[in-house]
mmCIF file of the N, C-alpha and C atoms, coordinates in Angstrom:
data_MODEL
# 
_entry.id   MODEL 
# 
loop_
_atom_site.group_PDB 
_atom_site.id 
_atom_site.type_symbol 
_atom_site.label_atom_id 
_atom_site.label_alt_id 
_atom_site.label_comp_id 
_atom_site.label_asym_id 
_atom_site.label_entity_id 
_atom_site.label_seq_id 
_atom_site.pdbx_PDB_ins_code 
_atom_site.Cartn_x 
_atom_site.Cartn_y 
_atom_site.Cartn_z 
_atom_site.occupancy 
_atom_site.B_iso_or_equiv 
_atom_site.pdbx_formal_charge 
_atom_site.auth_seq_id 
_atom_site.auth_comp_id 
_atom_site.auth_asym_id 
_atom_site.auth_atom_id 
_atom_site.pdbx_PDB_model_num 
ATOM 1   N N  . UNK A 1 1  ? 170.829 119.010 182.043 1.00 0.00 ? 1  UNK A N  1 
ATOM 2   C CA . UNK A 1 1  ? 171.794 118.152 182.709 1.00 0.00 ? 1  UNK A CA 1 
ATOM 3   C C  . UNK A 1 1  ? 171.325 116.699 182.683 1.00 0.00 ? 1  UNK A C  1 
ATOM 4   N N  . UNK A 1 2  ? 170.480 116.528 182.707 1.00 0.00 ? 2  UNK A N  1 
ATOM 5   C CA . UNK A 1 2  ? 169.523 115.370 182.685 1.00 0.00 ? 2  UNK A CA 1 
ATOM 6   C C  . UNK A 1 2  ? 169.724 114.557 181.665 1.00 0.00 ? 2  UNK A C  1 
ATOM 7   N N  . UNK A 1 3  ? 169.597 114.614 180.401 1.00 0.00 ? 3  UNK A N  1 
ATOM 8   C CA . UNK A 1 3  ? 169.919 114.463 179.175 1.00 0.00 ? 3  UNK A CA 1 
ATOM 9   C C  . UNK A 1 3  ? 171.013 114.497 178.886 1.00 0.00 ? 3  UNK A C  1 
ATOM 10  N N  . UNK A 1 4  ? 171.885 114.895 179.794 1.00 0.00 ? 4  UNK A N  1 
ATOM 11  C CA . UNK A 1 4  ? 173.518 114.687 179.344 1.00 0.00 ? 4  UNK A CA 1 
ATOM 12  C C  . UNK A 1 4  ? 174.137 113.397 180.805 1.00 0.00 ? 4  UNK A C  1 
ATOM 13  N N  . UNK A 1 5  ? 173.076 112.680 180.925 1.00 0.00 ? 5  UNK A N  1 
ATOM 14  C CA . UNK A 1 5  ? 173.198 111.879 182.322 1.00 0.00 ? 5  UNK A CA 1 
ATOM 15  C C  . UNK A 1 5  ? 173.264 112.028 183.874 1.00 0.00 ? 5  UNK A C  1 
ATOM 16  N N  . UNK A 1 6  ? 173.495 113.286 183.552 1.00 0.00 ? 6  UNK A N  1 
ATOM 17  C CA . UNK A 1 6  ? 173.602 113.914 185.213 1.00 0.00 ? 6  UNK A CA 1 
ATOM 18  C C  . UNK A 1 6  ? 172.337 113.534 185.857 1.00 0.00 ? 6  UNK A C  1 
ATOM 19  N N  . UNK A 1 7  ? 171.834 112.785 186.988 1.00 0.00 ? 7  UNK A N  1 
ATOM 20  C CA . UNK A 1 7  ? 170.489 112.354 187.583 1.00 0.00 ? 7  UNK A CA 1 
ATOM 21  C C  . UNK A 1 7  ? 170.757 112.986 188.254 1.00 0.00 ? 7  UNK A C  1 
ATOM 22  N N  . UNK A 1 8  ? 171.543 113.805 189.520 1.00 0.00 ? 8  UNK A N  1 
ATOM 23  C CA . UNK A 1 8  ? 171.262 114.214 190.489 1.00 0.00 ? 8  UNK A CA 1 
ATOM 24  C C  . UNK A 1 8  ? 172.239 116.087 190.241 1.00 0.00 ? 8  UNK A C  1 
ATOM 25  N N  . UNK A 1 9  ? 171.834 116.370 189.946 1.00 0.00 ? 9  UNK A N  1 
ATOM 26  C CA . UNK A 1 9  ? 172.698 118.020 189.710 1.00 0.00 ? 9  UNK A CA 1 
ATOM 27  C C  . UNK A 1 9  ? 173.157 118.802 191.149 1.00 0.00 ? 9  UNK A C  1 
ATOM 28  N N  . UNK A 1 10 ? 172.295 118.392 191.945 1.00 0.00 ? 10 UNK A N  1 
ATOM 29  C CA . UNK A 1 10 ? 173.306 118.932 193.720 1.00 0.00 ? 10 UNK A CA 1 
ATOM 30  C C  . UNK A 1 10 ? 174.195 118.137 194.317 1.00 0.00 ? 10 UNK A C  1 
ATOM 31  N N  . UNK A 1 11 ? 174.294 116.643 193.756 1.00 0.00 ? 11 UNK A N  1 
ATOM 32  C CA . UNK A 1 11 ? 175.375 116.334 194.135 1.00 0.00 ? 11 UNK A CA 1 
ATOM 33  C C  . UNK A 1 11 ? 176.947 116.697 193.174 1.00 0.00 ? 11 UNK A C  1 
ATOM 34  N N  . UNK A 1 12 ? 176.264 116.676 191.951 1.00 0.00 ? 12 UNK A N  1 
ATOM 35  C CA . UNK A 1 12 ? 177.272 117.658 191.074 1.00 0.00 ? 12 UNK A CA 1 
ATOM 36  C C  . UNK A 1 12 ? 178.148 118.821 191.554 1.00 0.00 ? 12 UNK A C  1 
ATOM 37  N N  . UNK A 1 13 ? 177.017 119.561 192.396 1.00 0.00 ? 13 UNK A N  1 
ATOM 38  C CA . UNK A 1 13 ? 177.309 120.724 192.883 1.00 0.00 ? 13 UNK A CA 1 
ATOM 39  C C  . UNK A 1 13 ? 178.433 121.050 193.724 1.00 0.00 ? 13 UNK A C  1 
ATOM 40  N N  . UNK A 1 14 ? 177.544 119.655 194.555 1.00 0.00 ? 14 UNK A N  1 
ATOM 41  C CA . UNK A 1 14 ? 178.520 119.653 196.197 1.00 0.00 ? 14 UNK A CA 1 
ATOM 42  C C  . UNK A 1 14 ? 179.997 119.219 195.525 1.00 0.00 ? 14 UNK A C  1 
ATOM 43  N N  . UNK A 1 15 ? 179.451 118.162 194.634 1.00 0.00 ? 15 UNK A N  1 
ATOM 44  C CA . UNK A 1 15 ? 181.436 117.504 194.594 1.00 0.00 ? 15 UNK A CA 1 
ATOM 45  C C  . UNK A 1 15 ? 181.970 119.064 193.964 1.00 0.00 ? 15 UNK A C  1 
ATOM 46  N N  . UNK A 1 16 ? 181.898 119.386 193.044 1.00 0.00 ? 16 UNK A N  1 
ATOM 47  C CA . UNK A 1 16 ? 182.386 120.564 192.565 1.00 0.00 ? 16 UNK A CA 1 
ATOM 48  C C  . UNK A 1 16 ? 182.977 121.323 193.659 1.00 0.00 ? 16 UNK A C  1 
ATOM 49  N N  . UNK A 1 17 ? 182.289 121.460 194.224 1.00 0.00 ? 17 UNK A N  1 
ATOM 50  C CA . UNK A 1 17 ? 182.786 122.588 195.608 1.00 0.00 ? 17 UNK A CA 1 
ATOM 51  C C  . UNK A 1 17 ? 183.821 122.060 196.286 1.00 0.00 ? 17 UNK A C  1 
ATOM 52  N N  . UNK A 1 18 ? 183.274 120.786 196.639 1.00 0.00 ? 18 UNK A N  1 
ATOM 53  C CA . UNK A 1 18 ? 184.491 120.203 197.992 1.00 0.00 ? 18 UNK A CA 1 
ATOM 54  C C  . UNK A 1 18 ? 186.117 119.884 197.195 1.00 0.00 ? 18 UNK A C  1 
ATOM 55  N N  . UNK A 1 19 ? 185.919 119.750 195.323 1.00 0.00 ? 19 UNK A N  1 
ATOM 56  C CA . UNK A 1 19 ? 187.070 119.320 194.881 1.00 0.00 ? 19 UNK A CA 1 
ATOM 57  C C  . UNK A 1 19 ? 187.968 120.689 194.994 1.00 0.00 ? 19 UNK A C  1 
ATOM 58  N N  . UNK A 1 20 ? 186.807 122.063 194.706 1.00 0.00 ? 20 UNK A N  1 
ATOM 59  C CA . UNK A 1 20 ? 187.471 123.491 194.729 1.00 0.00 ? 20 UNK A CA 1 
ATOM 60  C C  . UNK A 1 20 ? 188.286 123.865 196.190 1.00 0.00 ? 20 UNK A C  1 
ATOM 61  N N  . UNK A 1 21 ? 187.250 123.594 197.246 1.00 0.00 ? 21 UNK A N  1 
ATOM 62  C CA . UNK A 1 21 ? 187.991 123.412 198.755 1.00 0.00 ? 21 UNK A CA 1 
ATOM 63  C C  . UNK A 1 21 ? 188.868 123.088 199.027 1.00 0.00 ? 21 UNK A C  1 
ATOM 64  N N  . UNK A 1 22 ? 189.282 121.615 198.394 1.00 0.00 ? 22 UNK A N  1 
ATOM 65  C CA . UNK A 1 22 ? 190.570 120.915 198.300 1.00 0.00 ? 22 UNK A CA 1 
ATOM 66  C C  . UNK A 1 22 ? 191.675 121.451 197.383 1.00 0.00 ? 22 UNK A C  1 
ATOM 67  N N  . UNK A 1 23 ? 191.324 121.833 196.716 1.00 0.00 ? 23 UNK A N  1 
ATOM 68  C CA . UNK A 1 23 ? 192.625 122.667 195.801 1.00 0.00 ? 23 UNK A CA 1 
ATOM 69  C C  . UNK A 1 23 ? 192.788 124.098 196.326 1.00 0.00 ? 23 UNK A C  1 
ATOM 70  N N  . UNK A 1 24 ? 191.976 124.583 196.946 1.00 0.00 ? 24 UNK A N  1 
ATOM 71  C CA . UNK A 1 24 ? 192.051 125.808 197.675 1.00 0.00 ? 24 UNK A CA 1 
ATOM 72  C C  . UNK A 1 24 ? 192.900 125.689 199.157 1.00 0.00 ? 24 UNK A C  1 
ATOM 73  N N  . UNK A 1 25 ? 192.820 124.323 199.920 1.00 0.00 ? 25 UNK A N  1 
ATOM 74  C CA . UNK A 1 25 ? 193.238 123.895 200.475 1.00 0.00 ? 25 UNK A CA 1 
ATOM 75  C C  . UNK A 1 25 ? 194.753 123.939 200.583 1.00 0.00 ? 25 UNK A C  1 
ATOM 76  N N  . UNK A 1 26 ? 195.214 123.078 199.222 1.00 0.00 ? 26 UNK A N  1 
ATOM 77  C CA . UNK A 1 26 ? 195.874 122.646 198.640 1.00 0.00 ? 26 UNK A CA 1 
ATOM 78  C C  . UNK A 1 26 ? 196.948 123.755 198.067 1.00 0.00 ? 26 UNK A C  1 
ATOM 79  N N  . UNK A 1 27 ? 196.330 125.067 197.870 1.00 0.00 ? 27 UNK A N  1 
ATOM 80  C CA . UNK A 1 27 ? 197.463 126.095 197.435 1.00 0.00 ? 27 UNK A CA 1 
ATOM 81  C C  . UNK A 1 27 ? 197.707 126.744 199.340 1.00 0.00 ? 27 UNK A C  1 
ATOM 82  N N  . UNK A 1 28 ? 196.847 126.877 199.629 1.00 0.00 ? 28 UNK A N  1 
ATOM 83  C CA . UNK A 1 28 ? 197.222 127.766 200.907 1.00 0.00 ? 28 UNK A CA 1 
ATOM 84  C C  . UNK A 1 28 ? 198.535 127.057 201.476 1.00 0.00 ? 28 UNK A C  1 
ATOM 85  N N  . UNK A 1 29 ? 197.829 125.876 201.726 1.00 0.00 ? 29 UNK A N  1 
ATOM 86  C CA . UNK A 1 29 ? 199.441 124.821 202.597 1.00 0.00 ? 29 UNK A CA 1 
ATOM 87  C C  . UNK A 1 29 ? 200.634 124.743 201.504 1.00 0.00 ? 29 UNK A C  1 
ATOM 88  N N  . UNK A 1 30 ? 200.814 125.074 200.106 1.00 0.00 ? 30 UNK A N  1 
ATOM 89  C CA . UNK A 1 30 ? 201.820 124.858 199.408 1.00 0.00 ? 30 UNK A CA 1 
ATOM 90  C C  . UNK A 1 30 ? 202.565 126.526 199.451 1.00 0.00 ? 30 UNK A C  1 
ATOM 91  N N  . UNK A 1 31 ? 201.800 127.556 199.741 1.00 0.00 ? 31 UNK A N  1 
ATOM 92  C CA . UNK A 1 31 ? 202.228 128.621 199.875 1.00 0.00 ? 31 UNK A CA 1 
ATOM 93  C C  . UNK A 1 31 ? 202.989 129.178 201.296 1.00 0.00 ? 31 UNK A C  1 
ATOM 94  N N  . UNK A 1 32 ? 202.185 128.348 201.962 1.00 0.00 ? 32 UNK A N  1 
ATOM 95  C CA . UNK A 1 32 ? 202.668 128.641 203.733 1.00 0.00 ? 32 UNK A CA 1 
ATOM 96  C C  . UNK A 1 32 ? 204.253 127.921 203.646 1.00 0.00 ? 32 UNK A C  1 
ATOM 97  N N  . UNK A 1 33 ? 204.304 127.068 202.874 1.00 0.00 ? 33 UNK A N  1 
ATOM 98  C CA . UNK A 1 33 ? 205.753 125.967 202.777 1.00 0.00 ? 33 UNK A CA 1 
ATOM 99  C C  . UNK A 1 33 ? 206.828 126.879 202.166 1.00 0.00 ? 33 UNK A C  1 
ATOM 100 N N  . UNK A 1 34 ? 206.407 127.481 201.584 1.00 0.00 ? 34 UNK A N  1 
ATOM 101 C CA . UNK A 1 34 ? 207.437 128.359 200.611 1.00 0.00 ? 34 UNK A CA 1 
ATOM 102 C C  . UNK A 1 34 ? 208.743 129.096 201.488 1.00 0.00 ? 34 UNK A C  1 
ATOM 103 N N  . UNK A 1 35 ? 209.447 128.738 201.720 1.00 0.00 ? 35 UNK A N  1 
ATOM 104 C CA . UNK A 1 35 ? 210.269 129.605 202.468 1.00 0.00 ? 35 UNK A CA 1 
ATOM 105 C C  . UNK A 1 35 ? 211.953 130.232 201.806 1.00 0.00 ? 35 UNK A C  1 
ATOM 106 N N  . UNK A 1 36 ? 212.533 130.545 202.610 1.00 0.00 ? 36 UNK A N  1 
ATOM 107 C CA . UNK A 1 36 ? 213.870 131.467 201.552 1.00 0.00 ? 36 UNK A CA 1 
ATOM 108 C C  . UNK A 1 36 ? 214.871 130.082 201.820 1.00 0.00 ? 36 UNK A C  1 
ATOM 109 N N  . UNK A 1 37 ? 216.014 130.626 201.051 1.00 0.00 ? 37 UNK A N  1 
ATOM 110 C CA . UNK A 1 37 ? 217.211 129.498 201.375 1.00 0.00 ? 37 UNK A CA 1 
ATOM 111 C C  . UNK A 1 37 ? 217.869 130.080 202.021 1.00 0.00 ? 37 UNK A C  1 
ATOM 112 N N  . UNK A 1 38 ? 218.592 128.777 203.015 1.00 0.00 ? 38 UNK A N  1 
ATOM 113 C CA . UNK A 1 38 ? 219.334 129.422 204.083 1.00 0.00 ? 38 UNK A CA 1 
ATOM 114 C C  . UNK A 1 38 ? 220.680 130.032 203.929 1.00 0.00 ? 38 UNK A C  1 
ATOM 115 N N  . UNK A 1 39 ? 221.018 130.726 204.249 1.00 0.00 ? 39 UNK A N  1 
ATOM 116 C CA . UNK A 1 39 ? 221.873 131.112 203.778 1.00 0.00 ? 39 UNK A CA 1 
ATOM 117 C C  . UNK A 1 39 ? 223.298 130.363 204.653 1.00 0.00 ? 39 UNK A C  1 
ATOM 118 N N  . UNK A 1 40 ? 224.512 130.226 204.030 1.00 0.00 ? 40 UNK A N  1 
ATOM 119 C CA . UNK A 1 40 ? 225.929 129.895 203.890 1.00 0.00 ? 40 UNK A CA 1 
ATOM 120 C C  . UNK A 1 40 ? 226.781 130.368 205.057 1.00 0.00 ? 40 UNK A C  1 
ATOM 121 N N  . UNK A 1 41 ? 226.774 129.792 206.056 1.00 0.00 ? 41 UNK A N  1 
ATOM 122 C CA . UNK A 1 41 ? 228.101 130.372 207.135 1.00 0.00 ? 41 UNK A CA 1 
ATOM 123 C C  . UNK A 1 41 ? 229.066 130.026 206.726 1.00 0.00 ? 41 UNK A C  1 
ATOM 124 N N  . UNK A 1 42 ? 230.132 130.787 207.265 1.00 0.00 ? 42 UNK A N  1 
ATOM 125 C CA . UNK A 1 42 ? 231.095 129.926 207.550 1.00 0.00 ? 42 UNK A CA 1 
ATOM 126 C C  . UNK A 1 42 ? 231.540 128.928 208.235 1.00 0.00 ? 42 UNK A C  1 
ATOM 127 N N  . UNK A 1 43 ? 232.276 128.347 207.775 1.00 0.00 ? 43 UNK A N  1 
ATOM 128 C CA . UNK A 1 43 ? 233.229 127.291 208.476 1.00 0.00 ? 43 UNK A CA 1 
ATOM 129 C C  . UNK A 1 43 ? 233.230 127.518 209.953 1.00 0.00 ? 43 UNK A C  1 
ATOM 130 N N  . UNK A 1 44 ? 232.903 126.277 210.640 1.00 0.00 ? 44 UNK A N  1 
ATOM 131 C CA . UNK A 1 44 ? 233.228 126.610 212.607 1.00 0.00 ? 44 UNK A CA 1 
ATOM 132 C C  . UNK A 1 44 ? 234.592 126.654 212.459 1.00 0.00 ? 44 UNK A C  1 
ATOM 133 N N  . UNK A 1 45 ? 235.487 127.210 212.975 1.00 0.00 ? 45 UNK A N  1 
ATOM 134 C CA . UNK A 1 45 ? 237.032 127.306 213.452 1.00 0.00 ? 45 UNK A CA 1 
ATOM 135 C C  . UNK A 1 45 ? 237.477 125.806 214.093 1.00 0.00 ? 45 UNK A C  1 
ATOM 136 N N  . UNK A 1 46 ? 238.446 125.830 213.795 1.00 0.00 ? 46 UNK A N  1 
ATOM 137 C CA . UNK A 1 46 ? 238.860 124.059 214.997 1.00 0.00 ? 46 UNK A CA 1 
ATOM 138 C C  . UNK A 1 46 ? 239.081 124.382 216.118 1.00 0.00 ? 46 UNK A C  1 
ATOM 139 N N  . UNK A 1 47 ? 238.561 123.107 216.740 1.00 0.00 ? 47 UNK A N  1 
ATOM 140 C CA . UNK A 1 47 ? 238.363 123.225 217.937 1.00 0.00 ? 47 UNK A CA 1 
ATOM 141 C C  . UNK A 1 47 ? 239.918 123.128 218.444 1.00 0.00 ? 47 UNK A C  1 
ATOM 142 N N  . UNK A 1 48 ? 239.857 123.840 219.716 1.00 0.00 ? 48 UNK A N  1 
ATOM 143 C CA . UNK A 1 48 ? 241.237 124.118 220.020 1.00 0.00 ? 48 UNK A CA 1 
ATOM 144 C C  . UNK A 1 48 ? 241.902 122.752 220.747 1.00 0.00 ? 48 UNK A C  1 
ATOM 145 N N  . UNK A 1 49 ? 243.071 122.634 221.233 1.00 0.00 ? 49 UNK A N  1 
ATOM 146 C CA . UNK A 1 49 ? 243.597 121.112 221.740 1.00 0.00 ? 49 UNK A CA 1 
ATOM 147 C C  . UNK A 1 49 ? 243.148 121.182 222.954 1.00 0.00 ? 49 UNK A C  1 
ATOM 148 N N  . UNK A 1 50 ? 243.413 120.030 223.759 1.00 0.00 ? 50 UNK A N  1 
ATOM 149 C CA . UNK A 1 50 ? 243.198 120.128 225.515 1.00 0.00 ? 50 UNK A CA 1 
ATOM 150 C C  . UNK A 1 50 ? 243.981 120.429 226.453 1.00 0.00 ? 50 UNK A C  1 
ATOM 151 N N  . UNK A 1 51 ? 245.437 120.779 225.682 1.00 0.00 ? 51 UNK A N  1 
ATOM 152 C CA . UNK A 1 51 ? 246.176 121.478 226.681 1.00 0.00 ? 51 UNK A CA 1 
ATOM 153 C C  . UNK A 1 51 ? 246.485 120.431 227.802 1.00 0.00 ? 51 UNK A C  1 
ATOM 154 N N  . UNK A 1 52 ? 246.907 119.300 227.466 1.00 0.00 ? 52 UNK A N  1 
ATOM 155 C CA . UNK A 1 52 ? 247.282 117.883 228.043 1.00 0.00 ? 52 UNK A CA 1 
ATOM 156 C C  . UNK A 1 52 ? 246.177 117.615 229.617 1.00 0.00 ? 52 UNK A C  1 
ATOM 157 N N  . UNK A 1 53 ? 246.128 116.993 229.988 1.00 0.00 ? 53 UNK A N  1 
ATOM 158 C CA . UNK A 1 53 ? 245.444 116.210 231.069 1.00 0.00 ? 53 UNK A CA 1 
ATOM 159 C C  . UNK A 1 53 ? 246.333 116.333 232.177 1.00 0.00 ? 53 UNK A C  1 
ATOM 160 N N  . UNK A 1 54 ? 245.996 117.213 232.954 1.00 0.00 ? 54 UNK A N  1 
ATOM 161 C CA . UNK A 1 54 ? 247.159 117.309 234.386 1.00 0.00 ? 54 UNK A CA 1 
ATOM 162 C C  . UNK A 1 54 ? 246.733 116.606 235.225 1.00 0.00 ? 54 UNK A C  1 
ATOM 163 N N  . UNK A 1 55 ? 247.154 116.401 235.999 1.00 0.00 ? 55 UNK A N  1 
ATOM 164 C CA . UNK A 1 55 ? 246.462 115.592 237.726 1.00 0.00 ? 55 UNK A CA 1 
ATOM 165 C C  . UNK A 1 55 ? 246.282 114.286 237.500 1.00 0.00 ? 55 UNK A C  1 
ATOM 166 N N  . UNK A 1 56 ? 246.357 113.438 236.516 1.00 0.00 ? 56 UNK A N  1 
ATOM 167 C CA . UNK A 1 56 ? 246.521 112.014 235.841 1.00 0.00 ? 56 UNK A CA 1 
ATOM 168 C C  . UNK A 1 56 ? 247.464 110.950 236.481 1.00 0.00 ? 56 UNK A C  1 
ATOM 169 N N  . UNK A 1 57 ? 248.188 111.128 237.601 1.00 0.00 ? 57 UNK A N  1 
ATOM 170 C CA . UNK A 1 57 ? 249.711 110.220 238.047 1.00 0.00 ? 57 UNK A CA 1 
ATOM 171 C C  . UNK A 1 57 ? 249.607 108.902 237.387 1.00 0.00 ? 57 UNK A C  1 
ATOM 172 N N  . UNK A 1 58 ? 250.395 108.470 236.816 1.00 0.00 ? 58 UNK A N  1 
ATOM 173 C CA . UNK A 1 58 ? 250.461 107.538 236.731 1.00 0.00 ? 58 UNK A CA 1 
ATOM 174 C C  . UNK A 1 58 ? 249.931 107.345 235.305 1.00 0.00 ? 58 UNK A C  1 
ATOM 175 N N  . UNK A 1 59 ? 249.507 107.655 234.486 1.00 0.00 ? 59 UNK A N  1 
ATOM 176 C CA . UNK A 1 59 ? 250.025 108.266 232.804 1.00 0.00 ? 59 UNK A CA 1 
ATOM 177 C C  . UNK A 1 59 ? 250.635 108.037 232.179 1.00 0.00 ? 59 UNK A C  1 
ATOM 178 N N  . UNK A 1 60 ? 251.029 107.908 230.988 1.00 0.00 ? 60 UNK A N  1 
ATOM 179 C CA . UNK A 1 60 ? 252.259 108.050 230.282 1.00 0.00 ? 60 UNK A CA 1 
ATOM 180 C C  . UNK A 1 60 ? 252.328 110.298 230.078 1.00 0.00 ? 60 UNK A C  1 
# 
């Protein structure tokens, strides 16, 4: 390793690991996200009228 520039080979190590952690990381939370599609109701019905405003005097 030495000869191919590497001076320190455990820090090699460590980054190696922590980049694996992070992509390990990185699938768990992309898998937990995964969810179904929602599915399609129907249409709400219309809302019904108010059946005019009684007790109002003086109104049109």
């Amino acid at each position: 390793m030495i000869e191919m520039g590497i001076l320190d080979p455990a820090k090699v190590t460590r980054t190696a690991l922590q980049a694996a952690g992070s992509v390990a990381g990185l699938m768990i939370t992309t898998e937990a996200m995964v969810s179904e599609l929602p599915e399609e109701a129907a249409a709400a019905p219309a809302m019904p009228d108010m059946g005019g405003m009684g007790g109002m005097g003086g109104m049109m």
